[in-house]
Chimera marker file (.cmm) of the C-alpha trace (Angstrom):
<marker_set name="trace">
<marker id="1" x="-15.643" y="2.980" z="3.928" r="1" g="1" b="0" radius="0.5"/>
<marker id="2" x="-17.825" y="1.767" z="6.576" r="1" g="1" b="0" radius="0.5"/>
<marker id="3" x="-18.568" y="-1.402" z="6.350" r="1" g="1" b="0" radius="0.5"/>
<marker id="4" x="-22.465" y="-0.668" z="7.573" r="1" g="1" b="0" radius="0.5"/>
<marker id="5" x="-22.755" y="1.456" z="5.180" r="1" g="1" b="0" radius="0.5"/>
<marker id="6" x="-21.976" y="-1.048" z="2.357" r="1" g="1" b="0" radius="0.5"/>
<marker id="7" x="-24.376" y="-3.404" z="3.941" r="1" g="1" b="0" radius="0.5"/>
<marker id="8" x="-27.145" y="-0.852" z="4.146" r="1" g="1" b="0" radius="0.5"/>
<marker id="9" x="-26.807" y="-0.200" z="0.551" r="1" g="1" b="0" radius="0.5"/>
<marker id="10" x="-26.791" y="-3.557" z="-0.376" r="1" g="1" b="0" radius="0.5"/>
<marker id="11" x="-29.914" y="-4.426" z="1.720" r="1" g="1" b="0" radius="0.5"/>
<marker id="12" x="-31.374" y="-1.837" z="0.667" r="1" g="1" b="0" radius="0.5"/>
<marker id="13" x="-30.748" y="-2.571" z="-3.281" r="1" g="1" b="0" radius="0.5"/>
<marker id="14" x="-32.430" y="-6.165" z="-1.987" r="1" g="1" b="0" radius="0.5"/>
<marker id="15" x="-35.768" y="-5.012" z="-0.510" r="1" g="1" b="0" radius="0.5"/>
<marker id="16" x="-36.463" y="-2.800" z="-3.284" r="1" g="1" b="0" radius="0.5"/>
<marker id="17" x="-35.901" y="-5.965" z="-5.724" r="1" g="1" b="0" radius="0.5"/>
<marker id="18" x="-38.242" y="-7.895" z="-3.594" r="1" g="1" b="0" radius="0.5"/>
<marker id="19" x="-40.376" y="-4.872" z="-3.498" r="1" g="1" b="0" radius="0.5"/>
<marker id="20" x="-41.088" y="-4.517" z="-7.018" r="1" g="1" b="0" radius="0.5"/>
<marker id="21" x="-41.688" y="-8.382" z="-7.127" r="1" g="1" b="0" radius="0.5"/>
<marker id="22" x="-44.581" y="-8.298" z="-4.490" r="1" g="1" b="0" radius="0.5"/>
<marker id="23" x="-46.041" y="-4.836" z="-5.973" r="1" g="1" b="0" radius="0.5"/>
<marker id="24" x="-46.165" y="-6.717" z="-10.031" r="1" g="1" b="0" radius="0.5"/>
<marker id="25" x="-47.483" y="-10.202" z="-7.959" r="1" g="1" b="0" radius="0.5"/>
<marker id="26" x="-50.335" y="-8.019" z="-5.774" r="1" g="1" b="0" radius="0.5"/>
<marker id="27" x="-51.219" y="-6.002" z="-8.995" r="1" g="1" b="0" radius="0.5"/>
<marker id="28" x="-51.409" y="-9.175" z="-11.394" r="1" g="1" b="0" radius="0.5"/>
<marker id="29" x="-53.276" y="-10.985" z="-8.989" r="1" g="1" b="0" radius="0.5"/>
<marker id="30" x="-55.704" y="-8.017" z="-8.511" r="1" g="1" b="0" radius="0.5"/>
<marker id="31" x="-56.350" y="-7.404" z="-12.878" r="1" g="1" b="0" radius="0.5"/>
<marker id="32" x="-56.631" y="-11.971" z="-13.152" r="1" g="1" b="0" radius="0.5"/>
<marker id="33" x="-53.544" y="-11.041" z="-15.588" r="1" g="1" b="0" radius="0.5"/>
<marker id="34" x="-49.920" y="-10.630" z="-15.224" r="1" g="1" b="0" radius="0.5"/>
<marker id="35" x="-49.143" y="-6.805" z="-15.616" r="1" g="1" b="0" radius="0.5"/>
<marker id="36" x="-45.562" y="-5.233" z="-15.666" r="1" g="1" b="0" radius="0.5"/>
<marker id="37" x="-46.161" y="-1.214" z="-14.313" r="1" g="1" b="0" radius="0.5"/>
<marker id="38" x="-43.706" y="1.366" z="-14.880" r="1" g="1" b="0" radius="0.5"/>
<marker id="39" x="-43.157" y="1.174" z="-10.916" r="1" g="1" b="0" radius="0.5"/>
<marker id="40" x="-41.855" y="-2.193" z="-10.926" r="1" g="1" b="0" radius="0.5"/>
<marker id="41" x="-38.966" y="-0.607" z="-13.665" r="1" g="1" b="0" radius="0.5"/>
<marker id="42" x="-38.070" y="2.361" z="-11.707" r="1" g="1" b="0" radius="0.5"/>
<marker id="43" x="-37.491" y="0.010" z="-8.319" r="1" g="1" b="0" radius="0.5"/>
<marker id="44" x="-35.681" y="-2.353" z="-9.938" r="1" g="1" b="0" radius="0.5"/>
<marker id="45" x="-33.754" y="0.877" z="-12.233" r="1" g="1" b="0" radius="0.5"/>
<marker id="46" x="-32.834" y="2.156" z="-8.410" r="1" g="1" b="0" radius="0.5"/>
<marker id="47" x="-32.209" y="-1.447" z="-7.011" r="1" g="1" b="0" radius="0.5"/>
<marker id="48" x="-29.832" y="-2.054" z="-9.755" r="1" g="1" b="0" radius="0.5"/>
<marker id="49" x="-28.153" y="0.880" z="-9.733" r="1" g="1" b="0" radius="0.5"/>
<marker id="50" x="-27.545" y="0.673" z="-5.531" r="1" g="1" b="0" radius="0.5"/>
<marker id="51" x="-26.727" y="-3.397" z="-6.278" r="1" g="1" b="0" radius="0.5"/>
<marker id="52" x="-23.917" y="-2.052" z="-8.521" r="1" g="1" b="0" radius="0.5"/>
<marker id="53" x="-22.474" y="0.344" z="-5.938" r="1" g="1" b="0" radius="0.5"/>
<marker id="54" x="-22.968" y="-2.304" z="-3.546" r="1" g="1" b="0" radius="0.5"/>
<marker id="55" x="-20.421" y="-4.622" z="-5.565" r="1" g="1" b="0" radius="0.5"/>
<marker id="56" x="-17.844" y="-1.982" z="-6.597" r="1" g="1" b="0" radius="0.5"/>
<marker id="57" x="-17.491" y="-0.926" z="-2.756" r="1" g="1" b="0" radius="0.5"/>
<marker id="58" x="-17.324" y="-4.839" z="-2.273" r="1" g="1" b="0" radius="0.5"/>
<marker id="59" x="-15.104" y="-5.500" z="-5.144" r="1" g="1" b="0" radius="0.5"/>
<marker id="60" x="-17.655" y="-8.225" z="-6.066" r="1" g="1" b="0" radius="0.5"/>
<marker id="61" x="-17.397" y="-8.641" z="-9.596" r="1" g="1" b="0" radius="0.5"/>
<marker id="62" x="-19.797" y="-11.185" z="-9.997" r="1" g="1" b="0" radius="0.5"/>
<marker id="63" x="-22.876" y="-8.802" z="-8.738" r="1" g="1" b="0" radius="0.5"/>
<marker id="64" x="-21.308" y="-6.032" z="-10.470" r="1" g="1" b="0" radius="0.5"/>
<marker id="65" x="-21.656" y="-7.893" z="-13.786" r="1" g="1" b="0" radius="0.5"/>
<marker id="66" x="-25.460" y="-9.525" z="-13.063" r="1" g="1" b="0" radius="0.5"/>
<marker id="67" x="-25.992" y="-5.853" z="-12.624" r="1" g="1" b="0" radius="0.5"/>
<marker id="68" x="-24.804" y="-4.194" z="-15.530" r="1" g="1" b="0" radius="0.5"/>
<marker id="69" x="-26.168" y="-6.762" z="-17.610" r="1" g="1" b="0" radius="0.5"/>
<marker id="70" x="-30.230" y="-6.229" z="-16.408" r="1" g="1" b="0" radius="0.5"/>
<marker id="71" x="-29.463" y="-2.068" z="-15.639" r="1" g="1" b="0" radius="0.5"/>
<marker id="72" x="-29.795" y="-1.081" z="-19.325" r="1" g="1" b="0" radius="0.5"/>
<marker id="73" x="-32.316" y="-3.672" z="-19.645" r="1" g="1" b="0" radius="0.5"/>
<marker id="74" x="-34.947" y="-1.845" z="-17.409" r="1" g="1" b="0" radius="0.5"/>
<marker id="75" x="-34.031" y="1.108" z="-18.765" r="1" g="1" b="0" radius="0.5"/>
<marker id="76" x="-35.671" y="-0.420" z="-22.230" r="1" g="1" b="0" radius="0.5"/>
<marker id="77" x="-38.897" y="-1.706" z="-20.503" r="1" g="1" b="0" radius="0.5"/>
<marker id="78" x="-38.928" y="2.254" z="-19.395" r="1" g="1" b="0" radius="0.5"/>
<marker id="79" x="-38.236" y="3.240" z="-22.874" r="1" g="1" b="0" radius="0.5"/>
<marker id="80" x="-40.895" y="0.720" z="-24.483" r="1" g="1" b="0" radius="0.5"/>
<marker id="81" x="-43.316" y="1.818" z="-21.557" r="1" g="1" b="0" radius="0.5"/>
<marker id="82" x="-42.695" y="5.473" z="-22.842" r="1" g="1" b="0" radius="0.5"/>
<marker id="83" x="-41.086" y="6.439" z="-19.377" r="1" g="1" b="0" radius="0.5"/>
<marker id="84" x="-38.133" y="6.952" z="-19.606" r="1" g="1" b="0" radius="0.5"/>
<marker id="85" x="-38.303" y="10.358" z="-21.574" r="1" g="1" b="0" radius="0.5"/>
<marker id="86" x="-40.422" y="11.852" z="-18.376" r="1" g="1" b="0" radius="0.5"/>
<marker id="87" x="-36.948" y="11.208" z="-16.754" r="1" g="1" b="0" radius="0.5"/>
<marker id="88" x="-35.304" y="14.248" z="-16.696" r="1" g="1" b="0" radius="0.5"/>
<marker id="89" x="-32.702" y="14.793" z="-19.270" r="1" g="1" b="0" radius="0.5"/>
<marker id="90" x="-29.278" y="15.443" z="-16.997" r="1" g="1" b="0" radius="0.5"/>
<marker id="91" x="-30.890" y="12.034" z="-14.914" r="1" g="1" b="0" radius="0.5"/>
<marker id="92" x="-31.299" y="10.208" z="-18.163" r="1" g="1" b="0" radius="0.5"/>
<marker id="93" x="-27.340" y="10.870" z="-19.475" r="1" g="1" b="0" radius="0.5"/>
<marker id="94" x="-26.091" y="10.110" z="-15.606" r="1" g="1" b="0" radius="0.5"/>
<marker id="95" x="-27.658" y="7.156" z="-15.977" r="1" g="1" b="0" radius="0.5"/>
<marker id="96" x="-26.749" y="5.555" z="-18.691" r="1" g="1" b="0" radius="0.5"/>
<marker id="97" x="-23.067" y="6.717" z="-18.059" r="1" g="1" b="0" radius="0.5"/>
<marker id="98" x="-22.959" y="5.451" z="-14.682" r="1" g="1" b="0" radius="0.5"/>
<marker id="99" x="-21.526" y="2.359" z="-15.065" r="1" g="1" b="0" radius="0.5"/>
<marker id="100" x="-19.113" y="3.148" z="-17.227" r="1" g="1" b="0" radius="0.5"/>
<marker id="101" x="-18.010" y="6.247" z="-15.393" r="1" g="1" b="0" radius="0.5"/>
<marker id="102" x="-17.344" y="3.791" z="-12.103" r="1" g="1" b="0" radius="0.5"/>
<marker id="103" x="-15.444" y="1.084" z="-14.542" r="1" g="1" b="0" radius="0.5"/>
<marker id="104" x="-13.296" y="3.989" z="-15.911" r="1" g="1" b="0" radius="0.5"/>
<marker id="105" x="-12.557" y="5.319" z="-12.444" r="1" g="1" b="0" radius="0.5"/>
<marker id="106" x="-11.693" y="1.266" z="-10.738" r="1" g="1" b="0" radius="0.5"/>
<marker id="107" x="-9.883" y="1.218" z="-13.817" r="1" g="1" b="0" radius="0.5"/>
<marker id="108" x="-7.441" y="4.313" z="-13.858" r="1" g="1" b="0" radius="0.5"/>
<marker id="109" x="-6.820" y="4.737" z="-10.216" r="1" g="1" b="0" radius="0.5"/>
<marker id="110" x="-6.091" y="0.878" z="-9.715" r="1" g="1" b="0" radius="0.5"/>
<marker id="111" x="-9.119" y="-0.139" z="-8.142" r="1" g="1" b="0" radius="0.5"/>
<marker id="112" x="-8.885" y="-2.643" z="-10.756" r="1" g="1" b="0" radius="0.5"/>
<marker id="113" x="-6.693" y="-4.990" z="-11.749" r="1" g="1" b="0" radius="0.5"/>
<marker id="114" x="-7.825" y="-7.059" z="-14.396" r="1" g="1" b="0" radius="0.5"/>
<marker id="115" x="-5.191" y="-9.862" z="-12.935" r="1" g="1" b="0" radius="0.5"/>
<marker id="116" x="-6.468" y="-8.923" z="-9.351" r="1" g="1" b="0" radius="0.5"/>
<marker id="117" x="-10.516" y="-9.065" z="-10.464" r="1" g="1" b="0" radius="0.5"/>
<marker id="118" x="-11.030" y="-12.363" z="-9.621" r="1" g="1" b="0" radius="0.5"/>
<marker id="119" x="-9.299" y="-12.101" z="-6.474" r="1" g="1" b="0" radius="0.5"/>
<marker id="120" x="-10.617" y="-11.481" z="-3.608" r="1" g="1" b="0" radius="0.5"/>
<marker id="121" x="-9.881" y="-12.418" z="-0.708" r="1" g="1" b="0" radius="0.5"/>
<marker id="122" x="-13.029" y="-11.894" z="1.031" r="1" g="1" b="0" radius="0.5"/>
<marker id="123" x="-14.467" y="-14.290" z="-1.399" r="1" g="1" b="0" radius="0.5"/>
<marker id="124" x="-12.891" y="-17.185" z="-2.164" r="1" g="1" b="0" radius="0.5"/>
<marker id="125" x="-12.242" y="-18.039" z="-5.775" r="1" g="1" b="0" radius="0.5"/>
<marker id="126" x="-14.870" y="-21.069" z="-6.211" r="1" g="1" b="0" radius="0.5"/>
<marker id="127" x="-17.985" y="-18.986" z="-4.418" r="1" g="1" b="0" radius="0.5"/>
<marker id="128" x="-16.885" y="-16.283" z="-7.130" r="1" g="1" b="0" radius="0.5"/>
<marker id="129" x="-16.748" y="-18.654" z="-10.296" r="1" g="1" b="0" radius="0.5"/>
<marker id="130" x="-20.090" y="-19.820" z="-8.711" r="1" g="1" b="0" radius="0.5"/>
<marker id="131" x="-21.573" y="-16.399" z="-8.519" r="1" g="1" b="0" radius="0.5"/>
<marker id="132" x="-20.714" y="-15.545" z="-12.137" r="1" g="1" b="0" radius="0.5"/>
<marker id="133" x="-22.369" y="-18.569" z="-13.209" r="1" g="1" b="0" radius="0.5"/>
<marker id="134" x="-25.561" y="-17.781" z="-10.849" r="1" g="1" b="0" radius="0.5"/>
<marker id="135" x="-25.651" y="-14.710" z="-12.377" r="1" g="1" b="0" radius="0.5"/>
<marker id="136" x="-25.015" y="-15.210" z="-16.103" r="1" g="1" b="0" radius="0.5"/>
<marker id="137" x="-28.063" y="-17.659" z="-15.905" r="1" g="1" b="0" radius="0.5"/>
<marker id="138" x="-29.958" y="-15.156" z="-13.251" r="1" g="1" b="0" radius="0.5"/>
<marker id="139" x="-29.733" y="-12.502" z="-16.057" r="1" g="1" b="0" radius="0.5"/>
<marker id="140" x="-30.584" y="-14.911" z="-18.977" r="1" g="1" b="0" radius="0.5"/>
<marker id="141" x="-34.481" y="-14.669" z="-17.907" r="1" g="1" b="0" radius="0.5"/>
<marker id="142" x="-34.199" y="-10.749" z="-18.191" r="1" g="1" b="0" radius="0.5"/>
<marker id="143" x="-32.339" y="-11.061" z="-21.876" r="1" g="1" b="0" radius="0.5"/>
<marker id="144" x="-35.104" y="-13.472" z="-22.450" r="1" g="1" b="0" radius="0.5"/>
<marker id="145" x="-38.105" y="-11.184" z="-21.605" r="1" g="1" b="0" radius="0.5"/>
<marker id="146" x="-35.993" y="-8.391" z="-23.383" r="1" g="1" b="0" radius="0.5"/>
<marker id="147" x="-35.937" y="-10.240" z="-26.814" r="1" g="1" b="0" radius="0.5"/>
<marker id="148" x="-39.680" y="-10.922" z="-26.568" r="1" g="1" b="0" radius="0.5"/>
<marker id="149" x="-40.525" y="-7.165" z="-25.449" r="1" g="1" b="0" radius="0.5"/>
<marker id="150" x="-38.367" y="-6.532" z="-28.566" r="1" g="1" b="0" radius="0.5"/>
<marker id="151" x="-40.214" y="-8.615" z="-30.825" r="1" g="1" b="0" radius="0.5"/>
<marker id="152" x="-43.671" y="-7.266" z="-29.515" r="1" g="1" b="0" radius="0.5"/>
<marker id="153" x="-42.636" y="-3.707" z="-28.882" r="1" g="1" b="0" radius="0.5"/>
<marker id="154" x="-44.614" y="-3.787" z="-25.447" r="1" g="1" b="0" radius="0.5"/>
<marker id="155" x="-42.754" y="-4.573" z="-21.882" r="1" g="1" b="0" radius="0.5"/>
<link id1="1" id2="2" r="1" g="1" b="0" radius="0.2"/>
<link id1="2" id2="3" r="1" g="1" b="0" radius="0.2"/>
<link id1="3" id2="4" r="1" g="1" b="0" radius="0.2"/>
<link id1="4" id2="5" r="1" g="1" b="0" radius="0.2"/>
<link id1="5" id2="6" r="1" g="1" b="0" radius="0.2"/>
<link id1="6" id2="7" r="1" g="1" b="0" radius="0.2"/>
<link id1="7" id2="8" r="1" g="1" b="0" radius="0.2"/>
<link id1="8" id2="9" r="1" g="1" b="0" radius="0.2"/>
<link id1="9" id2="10" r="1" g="1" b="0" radius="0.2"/>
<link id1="10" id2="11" r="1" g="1" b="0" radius="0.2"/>
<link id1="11" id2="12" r="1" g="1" b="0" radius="0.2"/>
<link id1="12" id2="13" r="1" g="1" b="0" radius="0.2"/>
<link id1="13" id2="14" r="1" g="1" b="0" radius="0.2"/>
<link id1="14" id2="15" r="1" g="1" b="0" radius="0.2"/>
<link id1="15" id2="16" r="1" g="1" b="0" radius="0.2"/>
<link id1="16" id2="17" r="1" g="1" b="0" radius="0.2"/>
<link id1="17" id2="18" r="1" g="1" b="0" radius="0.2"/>
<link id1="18" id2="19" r="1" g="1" b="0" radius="0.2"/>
<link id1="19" id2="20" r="1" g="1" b="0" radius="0.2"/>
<link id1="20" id2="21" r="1" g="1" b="0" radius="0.2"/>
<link id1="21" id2="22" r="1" g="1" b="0" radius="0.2"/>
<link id1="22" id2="23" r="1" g="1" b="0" radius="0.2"/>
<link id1="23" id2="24" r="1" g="1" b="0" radius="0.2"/>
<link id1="24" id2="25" r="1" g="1" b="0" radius="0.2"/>
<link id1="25" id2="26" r="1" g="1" b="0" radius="0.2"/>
<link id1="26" id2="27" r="1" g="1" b="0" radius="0.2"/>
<link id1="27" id2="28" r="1" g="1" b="0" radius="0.2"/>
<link id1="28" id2="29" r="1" g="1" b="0" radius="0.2"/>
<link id1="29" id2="30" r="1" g="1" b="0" radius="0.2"/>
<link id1="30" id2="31" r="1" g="1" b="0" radius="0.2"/>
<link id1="31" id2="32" r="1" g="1" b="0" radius="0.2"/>
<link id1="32" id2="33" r="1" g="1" b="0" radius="0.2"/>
<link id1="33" id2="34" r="1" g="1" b="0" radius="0.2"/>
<link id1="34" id2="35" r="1" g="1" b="0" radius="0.2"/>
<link id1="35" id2="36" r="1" g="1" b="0" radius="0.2"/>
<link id1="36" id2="37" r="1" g="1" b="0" radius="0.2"/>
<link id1="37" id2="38" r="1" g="1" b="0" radius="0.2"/>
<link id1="38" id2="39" r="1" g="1" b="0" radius="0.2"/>
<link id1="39" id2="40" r="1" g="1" b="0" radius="0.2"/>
<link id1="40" id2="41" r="1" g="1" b="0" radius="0.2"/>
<link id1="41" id2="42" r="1" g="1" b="0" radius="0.2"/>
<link id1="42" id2="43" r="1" g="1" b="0" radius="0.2"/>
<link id1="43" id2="44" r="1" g="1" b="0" radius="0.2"/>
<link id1="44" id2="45" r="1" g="1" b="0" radius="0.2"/>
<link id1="45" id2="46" r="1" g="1" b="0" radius="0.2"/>
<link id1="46" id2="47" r="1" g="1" b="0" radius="0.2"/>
<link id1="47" id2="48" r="1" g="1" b="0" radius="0.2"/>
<link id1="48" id2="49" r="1" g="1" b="0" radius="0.2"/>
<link id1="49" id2="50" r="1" g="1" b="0" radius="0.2"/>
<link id1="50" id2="51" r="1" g="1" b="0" radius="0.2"/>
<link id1="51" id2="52" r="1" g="1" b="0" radius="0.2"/>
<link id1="52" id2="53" r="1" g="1" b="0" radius="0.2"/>
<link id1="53" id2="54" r="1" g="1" b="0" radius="0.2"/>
<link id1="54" id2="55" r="1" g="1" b="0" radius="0.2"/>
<link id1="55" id2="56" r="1" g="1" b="0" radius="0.2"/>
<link id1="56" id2="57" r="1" g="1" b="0" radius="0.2"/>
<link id1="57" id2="58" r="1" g="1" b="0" radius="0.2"/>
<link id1="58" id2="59" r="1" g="1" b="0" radius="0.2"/>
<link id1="59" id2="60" r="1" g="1" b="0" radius="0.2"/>
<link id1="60" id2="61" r="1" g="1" b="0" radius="0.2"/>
<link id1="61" id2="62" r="1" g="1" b="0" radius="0.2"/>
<link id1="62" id2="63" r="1" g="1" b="0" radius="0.2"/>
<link id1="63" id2="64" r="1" g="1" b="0" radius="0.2"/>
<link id1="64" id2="65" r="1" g="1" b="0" radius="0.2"/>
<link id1="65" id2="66" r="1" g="1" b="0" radius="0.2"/>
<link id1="66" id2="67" r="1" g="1" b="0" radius="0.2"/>
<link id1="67" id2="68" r="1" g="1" b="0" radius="0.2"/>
<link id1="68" id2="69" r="1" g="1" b="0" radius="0.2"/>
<link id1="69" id2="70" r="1" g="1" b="0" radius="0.2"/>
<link id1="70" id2="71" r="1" g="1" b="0" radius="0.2"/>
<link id1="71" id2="72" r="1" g="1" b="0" radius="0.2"/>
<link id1="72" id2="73" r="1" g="1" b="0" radius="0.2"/>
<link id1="73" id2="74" r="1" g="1" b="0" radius="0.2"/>
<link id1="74" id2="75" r="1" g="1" b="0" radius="0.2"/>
<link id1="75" id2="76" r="1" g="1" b="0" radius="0.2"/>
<link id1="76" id2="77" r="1" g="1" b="0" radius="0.2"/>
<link id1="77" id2="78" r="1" g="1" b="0" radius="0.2"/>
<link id1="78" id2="79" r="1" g="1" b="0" radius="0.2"/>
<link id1="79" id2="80" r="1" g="1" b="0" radius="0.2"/>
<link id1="80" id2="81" r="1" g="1" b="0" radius="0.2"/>
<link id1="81" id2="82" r="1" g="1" b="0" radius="0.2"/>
<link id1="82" id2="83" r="1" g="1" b="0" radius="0.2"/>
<link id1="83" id2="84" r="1" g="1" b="0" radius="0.2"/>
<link id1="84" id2="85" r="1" g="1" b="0" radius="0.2"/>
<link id1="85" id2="86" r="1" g="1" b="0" radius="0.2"/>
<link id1="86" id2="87" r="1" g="1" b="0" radius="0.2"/>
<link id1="87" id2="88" r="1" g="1" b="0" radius="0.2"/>
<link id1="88" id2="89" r="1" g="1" b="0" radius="0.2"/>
<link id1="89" id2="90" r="1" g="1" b="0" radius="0.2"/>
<link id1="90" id2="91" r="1" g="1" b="0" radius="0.2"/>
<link id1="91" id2="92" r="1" g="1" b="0" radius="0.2"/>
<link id1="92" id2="93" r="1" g="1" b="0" radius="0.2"/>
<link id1="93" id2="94" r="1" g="1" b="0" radius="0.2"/>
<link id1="94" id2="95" r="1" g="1" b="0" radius="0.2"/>
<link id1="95" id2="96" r="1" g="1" b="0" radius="0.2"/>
<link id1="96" id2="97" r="1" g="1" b="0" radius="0.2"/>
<link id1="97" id2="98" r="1" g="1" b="0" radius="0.2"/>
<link id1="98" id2="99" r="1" g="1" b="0" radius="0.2"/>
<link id1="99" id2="100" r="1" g="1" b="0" radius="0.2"/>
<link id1="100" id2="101" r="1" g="1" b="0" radius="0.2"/>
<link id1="101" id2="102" r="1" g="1" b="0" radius="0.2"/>
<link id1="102" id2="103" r="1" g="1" b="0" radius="0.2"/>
<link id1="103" id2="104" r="1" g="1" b="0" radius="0.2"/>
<link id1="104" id2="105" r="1" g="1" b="0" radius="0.2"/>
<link id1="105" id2="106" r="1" g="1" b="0" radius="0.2"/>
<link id1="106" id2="107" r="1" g="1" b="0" radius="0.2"/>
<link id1="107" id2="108" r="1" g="1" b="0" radius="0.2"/>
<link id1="108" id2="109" r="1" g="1" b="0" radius="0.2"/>
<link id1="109" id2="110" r="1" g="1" b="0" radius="0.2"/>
<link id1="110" id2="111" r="1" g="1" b="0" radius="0.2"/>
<link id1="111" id2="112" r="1" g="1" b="0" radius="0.2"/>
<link id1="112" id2="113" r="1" g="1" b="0" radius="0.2"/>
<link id1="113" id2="114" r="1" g="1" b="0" radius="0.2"/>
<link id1="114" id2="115" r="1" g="1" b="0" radius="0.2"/>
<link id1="115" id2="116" r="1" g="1" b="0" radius="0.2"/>
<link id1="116" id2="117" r="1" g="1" b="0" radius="0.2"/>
<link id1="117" id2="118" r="1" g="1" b="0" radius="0.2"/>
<link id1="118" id2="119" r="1" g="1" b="0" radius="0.2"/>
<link id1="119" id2="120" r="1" g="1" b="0" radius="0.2"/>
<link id1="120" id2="121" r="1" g="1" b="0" radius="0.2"/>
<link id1="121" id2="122" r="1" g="1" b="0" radius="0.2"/>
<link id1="122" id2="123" r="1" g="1" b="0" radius="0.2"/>
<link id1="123" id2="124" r="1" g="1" b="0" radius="0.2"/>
<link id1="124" id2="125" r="1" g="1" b="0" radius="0.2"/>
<link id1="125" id2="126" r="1" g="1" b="0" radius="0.2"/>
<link id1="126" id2="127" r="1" g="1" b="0" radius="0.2"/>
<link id1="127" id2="128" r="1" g="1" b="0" radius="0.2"/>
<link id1="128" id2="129" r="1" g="1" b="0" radius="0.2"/>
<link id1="129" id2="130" r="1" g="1" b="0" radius="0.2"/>
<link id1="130" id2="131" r="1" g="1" b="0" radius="0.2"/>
<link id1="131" id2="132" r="1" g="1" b="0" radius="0.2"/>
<link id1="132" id2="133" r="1" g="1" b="0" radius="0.2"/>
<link id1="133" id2="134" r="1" g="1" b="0" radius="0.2"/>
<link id1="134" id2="135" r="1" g="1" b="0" radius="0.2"/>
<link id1="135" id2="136" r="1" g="1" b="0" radius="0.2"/>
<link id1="136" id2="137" r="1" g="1" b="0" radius="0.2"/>
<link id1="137" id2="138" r="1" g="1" b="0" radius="0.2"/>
<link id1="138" id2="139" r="1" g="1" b="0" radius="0.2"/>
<link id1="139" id2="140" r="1" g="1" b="0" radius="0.2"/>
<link id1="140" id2="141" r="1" g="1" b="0" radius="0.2"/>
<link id1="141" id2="142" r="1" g="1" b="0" radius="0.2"/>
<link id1="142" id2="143" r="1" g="1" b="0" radius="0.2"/>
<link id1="143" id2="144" r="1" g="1" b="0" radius="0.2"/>
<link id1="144" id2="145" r="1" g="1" b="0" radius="0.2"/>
<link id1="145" id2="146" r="1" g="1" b="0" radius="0.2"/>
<link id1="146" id2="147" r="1" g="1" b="0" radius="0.2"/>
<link id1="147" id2="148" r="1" g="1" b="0" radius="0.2"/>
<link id1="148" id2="149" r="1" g="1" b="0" radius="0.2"/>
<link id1="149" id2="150" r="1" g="1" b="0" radius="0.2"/>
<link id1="150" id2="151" r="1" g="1" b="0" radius="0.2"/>
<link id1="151" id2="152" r="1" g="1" b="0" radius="0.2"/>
<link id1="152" id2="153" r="1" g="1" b="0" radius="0.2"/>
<link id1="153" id2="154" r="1" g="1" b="0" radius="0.2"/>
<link id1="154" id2="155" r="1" g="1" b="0" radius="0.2"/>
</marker_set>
């Protein structure tokens, strides 16, 4: 695949991250309280969901797991925001199957090799180990925030 291509994706997964950020930080500033809209889920729903692609065509299994950890996630704020049923319903089961369907596929055509995952040699085996660790503890604010949403029933 072109390697543009993979880069545009990627990029574009990354401004739509930082998007959301500045829209919830303009909006919060503007209401003197932070505020979490249903906007800031949908970007980061779509930012996810082009991050993930982004490390599958990479074979970058440290942002494909930061990813798949926080995807369903935001699709709970949606849910708890009662947003995620306006989705339509085909949408909805994509989706959440997404993921998996792109696991099962690296999977059975040999993508994937669970001996191979955590080489590659575009990335060198310490940057990777690093990256797993920045992201485990990266998505450990968004498993916070998803146990307190829990508890309150409110994103």
């Amino acid at each position: 695949m072109n390697i543009w291509l993979i880069y545009s994706i990627g990029f574009t997964a990354q401004l739509l991250f930082s998007g959301r950020s500045i829209l919830q930080w303009v909006l919060s500033e503007r209401n003197k309280r932070v505020l979490t809209p249903v906007l800031f889920w949908q970007l980061s729903l779509i930012a996810s969901f082009l991050l993930f692609v982004y490390g599958y065509l990479r074979n970058d299994f440290a942002i494909m797991l930061g990813q798949i950890l926080t995807y369903f996630i935001y699709i709970r704020n949606m849910h708890l925001q009662n947003q995620w049923i306006k989705f339509p319903k085909l949408l909805r089961w994509f989706l959440y199957l997404f993921p998996f369907i792109i696991l099962y596929i690296g999977y059975n055509n040999k993508v994937y090799d669970r001996v191979l995952l955590f080489q590659n040699e575009n990335i060198p085996f310490w940057l990777l180990i690093l990256g797993i660790i920045a992201q485990t503890i990266f998505t450990l604010r968004f498993v916070y925030q998803w146990f307190y949403s829990e508890k309150r029933k409110e994103s």
